[in-house]
C-alpha positions in Angstrom: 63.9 47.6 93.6 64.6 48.9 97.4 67.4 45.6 97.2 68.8 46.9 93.8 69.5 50.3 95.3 70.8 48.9 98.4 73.4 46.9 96.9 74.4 49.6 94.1 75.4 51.7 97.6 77.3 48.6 99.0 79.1 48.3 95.8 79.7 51.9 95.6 81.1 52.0 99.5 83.4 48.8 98.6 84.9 50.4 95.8 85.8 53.3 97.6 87.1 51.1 100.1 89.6 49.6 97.7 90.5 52.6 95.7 91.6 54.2 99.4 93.6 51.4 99.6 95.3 51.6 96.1 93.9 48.2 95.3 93.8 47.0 91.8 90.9 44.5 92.3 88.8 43.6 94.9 89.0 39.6 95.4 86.8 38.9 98.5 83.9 40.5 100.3 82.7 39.3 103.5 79.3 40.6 104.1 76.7 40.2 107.3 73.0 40.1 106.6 70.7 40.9 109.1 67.4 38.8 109.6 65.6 41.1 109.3 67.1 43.1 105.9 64.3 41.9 104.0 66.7 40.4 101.7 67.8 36.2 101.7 71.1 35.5 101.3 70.5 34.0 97.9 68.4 37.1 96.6 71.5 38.9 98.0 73.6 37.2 96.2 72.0 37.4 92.7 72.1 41.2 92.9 75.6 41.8 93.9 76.9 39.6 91.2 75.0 42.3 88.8 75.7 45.6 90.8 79.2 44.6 90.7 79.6 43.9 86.7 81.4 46.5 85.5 83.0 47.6 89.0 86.8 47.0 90.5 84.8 44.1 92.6 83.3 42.2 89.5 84.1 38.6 90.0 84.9 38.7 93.8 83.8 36.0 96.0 80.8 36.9 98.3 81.2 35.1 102.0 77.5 35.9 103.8 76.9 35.5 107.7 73.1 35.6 107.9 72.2 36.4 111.5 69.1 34.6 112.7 69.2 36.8 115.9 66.0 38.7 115.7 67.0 40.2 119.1 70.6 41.0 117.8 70.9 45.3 117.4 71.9 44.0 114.1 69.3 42.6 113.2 67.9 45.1 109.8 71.6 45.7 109.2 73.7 44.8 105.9 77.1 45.4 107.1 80.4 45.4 105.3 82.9 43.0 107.7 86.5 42.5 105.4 87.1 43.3 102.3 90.2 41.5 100.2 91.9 43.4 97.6 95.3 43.1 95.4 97.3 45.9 95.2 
């Protein structure tokens, strides 16, 4: 459930994102996943194409840079990187 919750906030923050930027849709989201987020990139996956349903970035394409740094700062982050929108 901790992943659920997660994403709902990512979804929530990209959408704010967008709606700042007068965007109609949002098209692309380029996410980095931390090795140690407790959460694969396929798992990931799975529950933004649910949290999103419903949302301005329902149907965007998901780019994921998994991090296999352990050492990396990073490393237990999920970090927004670019977000594409249409106006």
């Amino acid at each position: 459930m901790h992943e659920f919750s997660l994403i709902k906030d990512l979804i929530r923050k990209i959408s704010s994102i967008a709606l700042e930027q007068h965007a109609s849709k949002v098209i692309g989201v380029t996410i980095k996943l931390g090795v140690l987020s407790h959460i694969s990139p396929d798992h990931f996956r799975e529950h933004f194409i649910h949290a999103s349903h419903g949302t301005i970035a329902e149907g965007a394409r998901l780019n994921i840079e998994f991090m296999t740094d352990v050492t990396d700062p990073q490393s237990q982050d999920v970090l927004i990187q670019n977000i594409e929108v249409v106006d």
